[in-house]
C-alpha positions in Angstrom: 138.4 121.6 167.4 135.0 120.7 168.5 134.7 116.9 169.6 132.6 116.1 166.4 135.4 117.0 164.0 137.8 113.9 163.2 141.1 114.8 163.9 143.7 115.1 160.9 147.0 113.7 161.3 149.8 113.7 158.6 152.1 110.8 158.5 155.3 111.1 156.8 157.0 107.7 155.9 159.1 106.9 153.2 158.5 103.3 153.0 155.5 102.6 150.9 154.2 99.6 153.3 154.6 101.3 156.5 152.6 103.9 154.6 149.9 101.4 153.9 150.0 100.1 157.3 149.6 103.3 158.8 146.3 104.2 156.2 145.2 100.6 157.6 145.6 101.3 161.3 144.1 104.9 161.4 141.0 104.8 158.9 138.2 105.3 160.3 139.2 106.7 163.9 141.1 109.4 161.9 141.4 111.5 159.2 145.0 110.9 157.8 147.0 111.9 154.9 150.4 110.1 154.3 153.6 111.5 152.3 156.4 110.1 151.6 159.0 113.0 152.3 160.0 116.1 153.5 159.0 118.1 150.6 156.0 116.6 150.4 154.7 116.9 154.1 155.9 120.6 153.7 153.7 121.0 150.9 151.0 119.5 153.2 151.1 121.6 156.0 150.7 124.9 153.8 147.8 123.4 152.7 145.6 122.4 155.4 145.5 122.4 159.7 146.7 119.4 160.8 146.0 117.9 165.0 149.1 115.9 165.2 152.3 115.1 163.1 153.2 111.2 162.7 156.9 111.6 161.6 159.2 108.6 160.6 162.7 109.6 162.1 165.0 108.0 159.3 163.7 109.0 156.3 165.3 108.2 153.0 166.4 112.0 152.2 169.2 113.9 153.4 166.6 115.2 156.1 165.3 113.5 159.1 162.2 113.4 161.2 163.8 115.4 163.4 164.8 118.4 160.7 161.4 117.9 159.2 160.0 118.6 163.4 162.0 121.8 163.2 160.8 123.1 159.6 157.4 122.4 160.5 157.4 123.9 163.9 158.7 127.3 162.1 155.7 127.4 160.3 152.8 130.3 160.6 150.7 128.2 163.1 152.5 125.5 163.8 154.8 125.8 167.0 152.4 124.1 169.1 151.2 120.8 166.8 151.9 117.5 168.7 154.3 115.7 166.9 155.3 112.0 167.2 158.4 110.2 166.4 157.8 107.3 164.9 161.0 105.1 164.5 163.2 101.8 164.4 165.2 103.0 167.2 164.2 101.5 170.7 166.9 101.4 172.7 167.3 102.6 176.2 167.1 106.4 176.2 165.7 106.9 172.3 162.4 107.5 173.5 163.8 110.5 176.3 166.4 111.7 173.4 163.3 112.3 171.4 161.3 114.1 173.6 164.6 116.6 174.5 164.5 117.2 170.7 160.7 118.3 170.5 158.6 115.3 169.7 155.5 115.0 171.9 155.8 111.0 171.7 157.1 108.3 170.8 156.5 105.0 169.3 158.9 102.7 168.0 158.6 100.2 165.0 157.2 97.6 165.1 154.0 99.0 166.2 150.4 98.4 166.8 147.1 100.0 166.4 147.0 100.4 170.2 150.8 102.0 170.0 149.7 104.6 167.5 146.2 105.8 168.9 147.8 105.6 172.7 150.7 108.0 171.4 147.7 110.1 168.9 145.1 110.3 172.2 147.9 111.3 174.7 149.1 114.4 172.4 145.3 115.2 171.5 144.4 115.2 175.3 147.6 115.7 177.4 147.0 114.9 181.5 
């Protein structure tokens, strides 16, 4: 990716004003498409490169962020995408649980602008 290029981001989120929140927060300084499930952001990863995964952990399907991590990951391509948990769960340890089960980041709910490019620029450009 050369540093002209805006980098793509697919958000999954089943709640439709999270979804709106998250179009809100990254227009402009990315180029993101949000879905609401795991079929869906399945569908989307066949379809075009994406430079980090936005994943909502509980999502209203029998699947979660974390299975969707894992079906994504085995994907032609896609072992090595930064992925972020993005989640309601804050409590001591979530954020090191998350990171033991694959997710580059973490960011709980409720979240900022700051939150969500802090998290997307620290995957994008690791120390």
């Amino acid at each position: 990716m050369t540093s002209s290029e805006t980098p793509r981001i697919l958000a999954v989120e089943d709640n439709s004003e999270t979804q709106l929140l998250l179009e809100h927060l990254l227009k402009g300084s990315y180029e993101t498409e949000v879905v609401a499930g795991v079929e869906a952001a399945l569908a989307a990863v066949e379809e075009t490169p994406f430079e980090v995964l936005l994943l909502d952990i509980n999502l209203n399907e029998d699947q979660t962020g974390t299975d969707l991590l894992h079906l994504i990951r085995e994907r032609d391509g896609m072992g090595q995408v930064p992925a972020i948990a993005l989640t309601a769960y804050a409590m001591p340890g979530d954020r090191e649980d998350f990171l033991e089960k694959g997710f580059d980041e973490y960011v709980s709910k409720p979240f900022t602008r700051d939150d969500l490019t802090e998290a997307i620029e620290s995957t994008l450009n690791p120390a």
